[in-house]
Structure formats: C-alpha cells, structure tokens
mmCIF file as Biopython writes it, N, C-alpha, C and O atoms, coordinates in Angstrom:
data_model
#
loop_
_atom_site.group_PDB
_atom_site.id
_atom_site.type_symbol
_atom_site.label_atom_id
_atom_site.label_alt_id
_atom_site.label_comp_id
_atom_site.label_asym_id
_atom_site.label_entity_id
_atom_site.label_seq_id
_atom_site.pdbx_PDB_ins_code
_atom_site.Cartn_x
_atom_site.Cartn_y
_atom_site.Cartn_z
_atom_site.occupancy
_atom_site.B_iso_or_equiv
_atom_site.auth_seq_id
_atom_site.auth_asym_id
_atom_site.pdbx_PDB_model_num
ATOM 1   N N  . UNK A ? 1  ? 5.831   12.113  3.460  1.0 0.0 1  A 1 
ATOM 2   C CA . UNK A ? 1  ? 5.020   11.943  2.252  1.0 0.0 1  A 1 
ATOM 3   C C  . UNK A ? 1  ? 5.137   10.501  1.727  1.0 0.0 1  A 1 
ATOM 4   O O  . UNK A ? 1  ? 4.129   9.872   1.404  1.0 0.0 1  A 1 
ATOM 5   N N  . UNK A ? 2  ? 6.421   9.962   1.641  1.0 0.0 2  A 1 
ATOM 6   C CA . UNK A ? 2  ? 6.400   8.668   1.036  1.0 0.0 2  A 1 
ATOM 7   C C  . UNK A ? 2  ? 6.053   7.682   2.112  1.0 0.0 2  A 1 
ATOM 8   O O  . UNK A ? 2  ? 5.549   6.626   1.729  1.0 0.0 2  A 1 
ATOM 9   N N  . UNK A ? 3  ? 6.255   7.869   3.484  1.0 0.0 3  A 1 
ATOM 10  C CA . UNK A ? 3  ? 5.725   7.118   4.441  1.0 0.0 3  A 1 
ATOM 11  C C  . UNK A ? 3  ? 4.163   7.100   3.968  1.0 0.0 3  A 1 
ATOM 12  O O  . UNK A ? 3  ? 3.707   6.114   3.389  1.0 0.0 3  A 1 
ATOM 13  N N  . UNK A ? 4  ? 3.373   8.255   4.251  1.0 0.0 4  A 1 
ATOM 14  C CA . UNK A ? 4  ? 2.032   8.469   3.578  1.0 0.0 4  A 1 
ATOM 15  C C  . UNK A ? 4  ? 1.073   7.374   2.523  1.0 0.0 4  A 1 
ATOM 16  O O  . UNK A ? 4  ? 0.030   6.722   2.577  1.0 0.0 4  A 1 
ATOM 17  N N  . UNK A ? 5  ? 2.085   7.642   1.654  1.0 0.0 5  A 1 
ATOM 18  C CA . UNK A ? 5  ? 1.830   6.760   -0.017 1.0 0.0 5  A 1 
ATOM 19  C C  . UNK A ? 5  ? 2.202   5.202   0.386  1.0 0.0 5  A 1 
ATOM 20  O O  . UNK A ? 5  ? 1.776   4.295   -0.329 1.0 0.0 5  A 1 
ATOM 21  N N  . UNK A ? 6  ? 2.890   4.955   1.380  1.0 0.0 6  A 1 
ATOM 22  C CA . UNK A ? 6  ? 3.381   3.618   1.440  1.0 0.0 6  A 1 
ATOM 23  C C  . UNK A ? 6  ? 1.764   2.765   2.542  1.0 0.0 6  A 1 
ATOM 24  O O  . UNK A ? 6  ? 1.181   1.855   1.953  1.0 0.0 6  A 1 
ATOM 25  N N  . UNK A ? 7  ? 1.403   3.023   3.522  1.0 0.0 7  A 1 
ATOM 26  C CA . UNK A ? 7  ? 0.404   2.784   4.404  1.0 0.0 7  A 1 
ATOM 27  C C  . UNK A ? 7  ? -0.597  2.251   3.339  1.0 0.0 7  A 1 
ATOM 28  O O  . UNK A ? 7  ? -0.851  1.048   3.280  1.0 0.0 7  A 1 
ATOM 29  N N  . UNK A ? 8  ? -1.165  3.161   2.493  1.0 0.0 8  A 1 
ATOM 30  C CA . UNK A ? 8  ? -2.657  2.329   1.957  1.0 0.0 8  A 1 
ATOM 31  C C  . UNK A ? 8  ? -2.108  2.049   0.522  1.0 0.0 8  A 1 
ATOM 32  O O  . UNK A ? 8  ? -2.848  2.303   -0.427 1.0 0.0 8  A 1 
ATOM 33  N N  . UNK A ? 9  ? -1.063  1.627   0.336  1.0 0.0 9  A 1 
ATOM 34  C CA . UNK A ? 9  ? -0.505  0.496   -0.989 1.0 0.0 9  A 1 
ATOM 35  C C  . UNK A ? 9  ? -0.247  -0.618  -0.347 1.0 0.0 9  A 1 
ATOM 36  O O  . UNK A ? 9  ? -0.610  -1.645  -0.921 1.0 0.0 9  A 1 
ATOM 37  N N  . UNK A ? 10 ? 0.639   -0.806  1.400  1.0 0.0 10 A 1 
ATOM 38  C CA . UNK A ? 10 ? 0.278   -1.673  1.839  1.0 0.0 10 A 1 
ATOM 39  C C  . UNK A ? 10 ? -1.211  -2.129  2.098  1.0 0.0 10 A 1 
ATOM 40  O O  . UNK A ? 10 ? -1.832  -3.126  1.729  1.0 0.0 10 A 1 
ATOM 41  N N  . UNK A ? 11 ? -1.479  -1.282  2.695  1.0 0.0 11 A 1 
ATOM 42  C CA . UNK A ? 11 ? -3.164  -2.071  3.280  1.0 0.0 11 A 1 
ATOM 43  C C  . UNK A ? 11 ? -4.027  -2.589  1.826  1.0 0.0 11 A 1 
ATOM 44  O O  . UNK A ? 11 ? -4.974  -3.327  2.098  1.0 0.0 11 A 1 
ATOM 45  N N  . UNK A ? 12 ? -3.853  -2.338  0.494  1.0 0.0 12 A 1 
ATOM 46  C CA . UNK A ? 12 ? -4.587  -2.794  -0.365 1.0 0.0 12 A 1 
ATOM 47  C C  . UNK A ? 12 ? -4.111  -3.820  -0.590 1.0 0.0 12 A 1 
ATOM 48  O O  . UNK A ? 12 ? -4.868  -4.738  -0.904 1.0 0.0 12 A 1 
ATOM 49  N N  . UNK A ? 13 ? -2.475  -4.086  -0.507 1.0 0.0 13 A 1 
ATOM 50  C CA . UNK A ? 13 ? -1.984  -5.359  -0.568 1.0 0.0 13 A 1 
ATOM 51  C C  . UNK A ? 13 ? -2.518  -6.710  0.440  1.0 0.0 13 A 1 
ATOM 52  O O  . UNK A ? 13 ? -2.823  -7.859  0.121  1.0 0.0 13 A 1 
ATOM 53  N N  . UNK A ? 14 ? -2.485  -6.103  1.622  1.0 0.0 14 A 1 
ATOM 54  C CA . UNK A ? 14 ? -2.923  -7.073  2.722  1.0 0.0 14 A 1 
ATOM 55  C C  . UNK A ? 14 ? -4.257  -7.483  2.135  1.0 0.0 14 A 1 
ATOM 56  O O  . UNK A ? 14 ? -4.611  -8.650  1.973  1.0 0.0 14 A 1 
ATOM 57  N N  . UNK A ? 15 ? -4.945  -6.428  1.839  1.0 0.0 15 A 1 
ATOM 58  C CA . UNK A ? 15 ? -6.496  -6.655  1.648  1.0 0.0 15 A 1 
ATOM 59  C C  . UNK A ? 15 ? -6.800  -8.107  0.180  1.0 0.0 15 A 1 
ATOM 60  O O  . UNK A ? 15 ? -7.608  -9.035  0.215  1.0 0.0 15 A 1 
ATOM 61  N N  . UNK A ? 16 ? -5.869  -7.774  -0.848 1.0 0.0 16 A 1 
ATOM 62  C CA . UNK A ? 16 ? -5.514  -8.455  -2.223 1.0 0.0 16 A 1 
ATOM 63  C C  . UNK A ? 16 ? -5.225  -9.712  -1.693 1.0 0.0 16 A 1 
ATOM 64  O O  . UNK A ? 16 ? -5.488  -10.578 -2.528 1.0 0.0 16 A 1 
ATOM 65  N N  . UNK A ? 17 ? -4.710  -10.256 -0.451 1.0 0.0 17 A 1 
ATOM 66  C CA . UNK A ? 17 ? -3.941  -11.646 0.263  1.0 0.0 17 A 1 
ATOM 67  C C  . UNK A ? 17 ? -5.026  -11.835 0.732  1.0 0.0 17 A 1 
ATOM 68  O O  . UNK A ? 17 ? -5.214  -13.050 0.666  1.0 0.0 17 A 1 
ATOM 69  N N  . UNK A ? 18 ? -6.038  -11.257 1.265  1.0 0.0 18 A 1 
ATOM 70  C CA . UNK A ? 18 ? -7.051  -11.598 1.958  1.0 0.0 18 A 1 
ATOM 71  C C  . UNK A ? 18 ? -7.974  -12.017 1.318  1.0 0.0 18 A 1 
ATOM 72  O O  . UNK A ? 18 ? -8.327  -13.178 1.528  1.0 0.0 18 A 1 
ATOM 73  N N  . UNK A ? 19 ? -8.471  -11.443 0.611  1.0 0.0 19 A 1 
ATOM 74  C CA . UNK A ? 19 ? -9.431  -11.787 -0.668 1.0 0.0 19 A 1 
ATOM 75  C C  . UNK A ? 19 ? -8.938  -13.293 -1.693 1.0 0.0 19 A 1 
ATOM 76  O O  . UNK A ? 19 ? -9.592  -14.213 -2.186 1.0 0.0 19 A 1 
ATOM 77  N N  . UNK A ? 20 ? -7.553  -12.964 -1.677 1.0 0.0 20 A 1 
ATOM 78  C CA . UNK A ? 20 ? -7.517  -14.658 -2.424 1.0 0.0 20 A 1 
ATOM 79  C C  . UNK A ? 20 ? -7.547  -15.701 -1.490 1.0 0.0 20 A 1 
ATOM 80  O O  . UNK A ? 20 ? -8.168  -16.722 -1.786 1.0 0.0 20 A 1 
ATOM 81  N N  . UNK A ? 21 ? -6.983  -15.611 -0.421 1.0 0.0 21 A 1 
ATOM 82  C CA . UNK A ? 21 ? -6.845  -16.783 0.942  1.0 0.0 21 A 1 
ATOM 83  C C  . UNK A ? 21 ? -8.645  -17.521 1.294  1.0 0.0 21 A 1 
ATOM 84  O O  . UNK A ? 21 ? -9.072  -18.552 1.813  1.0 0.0 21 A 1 
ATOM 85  N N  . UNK A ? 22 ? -9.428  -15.923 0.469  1.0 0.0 22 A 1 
ATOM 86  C CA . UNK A ? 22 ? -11.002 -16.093 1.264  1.0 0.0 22 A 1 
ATOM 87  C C  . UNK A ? 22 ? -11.418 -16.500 -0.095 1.0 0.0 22 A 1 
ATOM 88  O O  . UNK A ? 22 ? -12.616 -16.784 -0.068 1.0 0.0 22 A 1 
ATOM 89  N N  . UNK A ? 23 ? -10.786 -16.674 -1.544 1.0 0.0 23 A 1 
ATOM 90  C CA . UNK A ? 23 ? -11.262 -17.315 -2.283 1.0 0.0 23 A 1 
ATOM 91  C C  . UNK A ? 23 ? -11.145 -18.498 -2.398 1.0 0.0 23 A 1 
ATOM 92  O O  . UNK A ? 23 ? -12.076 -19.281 -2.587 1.0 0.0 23 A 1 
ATOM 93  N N  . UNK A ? 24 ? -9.087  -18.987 -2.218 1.0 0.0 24 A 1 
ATOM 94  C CA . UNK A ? 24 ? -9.248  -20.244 -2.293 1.0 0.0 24 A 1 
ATOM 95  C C  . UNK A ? 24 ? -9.570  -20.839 -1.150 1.0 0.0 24 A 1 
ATOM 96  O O  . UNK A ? 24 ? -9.545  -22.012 -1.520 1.0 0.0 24 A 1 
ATOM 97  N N  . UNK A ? 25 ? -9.855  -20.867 -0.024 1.0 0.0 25 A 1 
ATOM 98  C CA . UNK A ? 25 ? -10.712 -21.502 0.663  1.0 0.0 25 A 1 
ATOM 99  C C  . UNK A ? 25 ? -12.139 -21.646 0.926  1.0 0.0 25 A 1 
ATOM 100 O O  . UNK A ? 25 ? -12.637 -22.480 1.681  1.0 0.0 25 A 1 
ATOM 101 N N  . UNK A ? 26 ? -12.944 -20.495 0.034  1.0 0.0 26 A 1 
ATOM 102 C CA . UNK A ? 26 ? -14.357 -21.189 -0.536 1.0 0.0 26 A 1 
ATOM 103 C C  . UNK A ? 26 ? -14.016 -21.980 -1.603 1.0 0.0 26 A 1 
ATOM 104 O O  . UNK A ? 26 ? -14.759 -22.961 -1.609 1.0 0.0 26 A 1 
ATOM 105 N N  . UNK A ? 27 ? -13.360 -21.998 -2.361 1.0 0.0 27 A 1 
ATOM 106 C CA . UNK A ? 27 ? -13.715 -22.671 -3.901 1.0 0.0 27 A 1 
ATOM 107 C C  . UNK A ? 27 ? -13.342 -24.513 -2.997 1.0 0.0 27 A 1 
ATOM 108 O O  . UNK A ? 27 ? -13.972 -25.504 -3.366 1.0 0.0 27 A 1 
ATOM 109 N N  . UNK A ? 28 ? -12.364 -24.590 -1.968 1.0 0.0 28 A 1 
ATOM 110 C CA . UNK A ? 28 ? -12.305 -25.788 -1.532 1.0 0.0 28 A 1 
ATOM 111 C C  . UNK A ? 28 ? -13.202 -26.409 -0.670 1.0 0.0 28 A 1 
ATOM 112 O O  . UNK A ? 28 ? -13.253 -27.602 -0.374 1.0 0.0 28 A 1 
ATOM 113 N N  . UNK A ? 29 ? -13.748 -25.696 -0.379 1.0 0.0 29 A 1 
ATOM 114 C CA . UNK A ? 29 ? -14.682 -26.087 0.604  1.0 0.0 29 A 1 
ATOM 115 C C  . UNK A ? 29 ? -15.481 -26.209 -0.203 1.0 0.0 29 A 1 
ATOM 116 O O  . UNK A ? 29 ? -16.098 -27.226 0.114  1.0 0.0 29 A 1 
ATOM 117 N N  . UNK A ? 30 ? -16.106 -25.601 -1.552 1.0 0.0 30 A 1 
ATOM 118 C CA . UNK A ? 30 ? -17.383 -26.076 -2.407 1.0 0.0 30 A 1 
ATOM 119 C C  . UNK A ? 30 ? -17.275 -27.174 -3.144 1.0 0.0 30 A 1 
ATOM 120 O O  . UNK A ? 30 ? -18.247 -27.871 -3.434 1.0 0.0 30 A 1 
ATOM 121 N N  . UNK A ? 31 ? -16.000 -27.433 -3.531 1.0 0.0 31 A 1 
ATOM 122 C CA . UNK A ? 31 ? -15.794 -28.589 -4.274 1.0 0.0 31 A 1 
ATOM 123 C C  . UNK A ? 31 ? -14.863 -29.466 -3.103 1.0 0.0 31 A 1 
ATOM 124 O O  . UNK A ? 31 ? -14.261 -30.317 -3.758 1.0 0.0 31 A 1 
ATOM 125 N N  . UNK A ? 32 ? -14.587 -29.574 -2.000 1.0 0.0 32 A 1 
ATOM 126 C CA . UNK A ? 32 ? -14.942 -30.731 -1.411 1.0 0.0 32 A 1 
ATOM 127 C C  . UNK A ? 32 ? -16.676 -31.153 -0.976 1.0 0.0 32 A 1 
ATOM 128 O O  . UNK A ? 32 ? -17.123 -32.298 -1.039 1.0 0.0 32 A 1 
ATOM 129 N N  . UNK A ? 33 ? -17.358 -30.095 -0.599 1.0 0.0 33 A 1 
ATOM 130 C CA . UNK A ? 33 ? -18.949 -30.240 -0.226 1.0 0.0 33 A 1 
ATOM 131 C C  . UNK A ? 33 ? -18.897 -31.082 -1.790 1.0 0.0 33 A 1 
ATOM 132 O O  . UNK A ? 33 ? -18.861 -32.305 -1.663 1.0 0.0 33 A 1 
ATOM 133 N N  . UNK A ? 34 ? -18.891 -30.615 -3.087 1.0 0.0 34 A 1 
ATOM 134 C CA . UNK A ? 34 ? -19.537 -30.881 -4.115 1.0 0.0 34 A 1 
ATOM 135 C C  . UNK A ? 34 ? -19.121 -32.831 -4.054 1.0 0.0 34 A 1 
ATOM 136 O O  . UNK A ? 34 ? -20.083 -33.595 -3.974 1.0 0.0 34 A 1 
ATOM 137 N N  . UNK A ? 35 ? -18.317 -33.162 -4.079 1.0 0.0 35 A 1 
ATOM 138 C CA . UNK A ? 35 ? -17.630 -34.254 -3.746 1.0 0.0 35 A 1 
ATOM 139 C C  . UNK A ? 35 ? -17.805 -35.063 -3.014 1.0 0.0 35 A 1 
ATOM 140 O O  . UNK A ? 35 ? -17.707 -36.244 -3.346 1.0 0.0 35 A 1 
ATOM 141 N N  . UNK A ? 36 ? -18.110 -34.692 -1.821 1.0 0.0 36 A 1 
ATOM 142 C CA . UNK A ? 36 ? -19.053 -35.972 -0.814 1.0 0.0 36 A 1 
ATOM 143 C C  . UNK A ? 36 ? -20.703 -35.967 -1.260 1.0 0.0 36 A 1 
ATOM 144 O O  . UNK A ? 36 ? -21.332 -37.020 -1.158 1.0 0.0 36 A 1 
ATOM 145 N N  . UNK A ? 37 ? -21.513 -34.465 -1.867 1.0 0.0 37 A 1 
ATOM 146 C CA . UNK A ? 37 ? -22.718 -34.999 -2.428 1.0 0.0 37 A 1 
ATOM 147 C C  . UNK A ? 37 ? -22.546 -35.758 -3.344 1.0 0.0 37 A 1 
ATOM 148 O O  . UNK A ? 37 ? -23.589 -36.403 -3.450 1.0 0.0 37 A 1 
ATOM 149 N N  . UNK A ? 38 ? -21.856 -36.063 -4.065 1.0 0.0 38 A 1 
ATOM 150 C CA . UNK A ? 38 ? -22.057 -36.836 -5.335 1.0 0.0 38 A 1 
ATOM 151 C C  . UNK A ? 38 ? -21.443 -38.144 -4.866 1.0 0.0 38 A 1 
ATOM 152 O O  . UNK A ? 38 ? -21.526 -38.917 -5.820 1.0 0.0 38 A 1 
ATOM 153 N N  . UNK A ? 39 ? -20.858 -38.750 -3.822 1.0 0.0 39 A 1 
ATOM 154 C CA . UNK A ? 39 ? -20.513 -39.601 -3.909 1.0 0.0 39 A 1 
ATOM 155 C C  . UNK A ? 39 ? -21.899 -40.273 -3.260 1.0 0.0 39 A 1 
ATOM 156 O O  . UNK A ? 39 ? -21.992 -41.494 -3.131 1.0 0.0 39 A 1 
#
C-alpha cells in the first residue's frame, strides 16, 4: 500500500522538475532571442 502511494507522488514530482527545467529554459531562450532582436 505505501509502496502504491509512493509511485505517483514520485512521478508528480518528476513531472513538477520537468515542467520548471521546461520553463526556465523557455523564459531563456526568449529573453536571449529578445536580446539579440533589440540589439
């Protein structure tokens, strides 16, 4: 049972690392893009 409960608290965790890793590497990539247009 606690094996059970443990599987998809991990996998939402993995998923939570994934989602920020895939944020901060758009937000850098838009504001480096933003950065060479303006120069």
């Amino acid at each position: 049972m606690v094996k059970y409960k443990l599987i998809p608290s991990f996998y939402c965790f993995c998923n939570y690392q994934y989602l920020l890793l895939c944020i901060y590497v758009v937000t850098n990539v838009s504001y480096t893009y933003v950065n060479e247009f303006q120069m």
